[in-house]
N, C-alpha and C positions, 0 to 999 in steps of 0.2 A: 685825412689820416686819423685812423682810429685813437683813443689815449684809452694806455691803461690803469684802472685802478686795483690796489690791491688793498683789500682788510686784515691785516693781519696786527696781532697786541706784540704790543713791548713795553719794558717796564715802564715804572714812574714815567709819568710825564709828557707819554707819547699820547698822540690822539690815534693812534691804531692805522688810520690810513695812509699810505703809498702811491705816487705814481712810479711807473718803470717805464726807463726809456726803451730803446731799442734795444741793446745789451742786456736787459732785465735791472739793471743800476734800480735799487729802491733811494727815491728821494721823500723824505716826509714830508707832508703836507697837511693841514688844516680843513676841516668839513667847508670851512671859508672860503678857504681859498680856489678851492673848485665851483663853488657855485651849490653847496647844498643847503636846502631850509635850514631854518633854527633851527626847525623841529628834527627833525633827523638828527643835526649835529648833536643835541639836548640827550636824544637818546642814545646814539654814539660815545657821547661824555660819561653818561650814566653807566654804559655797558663795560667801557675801561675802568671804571670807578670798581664796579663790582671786581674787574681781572685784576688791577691795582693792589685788591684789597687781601688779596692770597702771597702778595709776595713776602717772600723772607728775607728781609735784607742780609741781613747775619750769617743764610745759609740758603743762597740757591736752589740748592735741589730738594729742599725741602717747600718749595711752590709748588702749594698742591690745592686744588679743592676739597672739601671736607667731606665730599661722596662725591659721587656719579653722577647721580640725579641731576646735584646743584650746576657737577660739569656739563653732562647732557643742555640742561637749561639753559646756560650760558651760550654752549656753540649754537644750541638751535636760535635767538637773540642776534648771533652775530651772522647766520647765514639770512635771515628776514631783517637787517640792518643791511644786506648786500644786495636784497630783492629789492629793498626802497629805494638805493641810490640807483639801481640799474634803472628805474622808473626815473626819477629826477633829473638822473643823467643824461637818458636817450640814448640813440644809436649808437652816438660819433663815442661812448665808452663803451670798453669792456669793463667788467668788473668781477672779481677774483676775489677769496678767500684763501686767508691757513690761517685755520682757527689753533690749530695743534704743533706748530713750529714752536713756540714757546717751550714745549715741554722737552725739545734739543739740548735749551741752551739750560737746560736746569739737571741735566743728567752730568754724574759725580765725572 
């Protein structure tokens, strides 16, 4: 049976990865605890670090990147962060992205 992995940021203190069971249920889970290199997880940590680093605690919907570019940057980061583990992973995962679900939960 396949497992699925999903990439998707949340705030503070998420490491961004997901498995979903059958139901689609997201459970959080750690670069570790699946079985990814350091190295991957390293970059993974960094790449939340940077999403981390827009939030507004104070005012939600004011989580924003400071252009485009830097947004462009980032999601293209987190889709070659999903190309890696699908390599590390193997067959027996899927692996998924939403790089842009964050921006839901920050609308007034």
């Amino acid at each position: 049976m396949s497992q699925h992995l999903l990439i998707a940021p949340a705030w503070l203190g998420r490491s961004g990865l997901w498995t979903l069971d059958a139901k689609g249920r997201r459970k959080a889970v750690d670069a570790e605890d699946i079985g990814l290199s350091d190295e991957l997880a390293d970059r993974l940590e960094s790449w939340m670090d940077t999403f981390d680093g827009i939030y507004e605690e104070d005012d939600e919907a004011r989580s924003r990147f400071p252009d485009a570019v830097e947004q462009l940057a980032w999601e293209a980061e987190g889709v070659a962060i999903a190309e890696a583990a699908r390599a590390e992973l193997g067959a027996a995962w899927t692996v998924t992205t939403d790089l842009n679900g964050w921006q839901e939960m920050t609308k007034p």
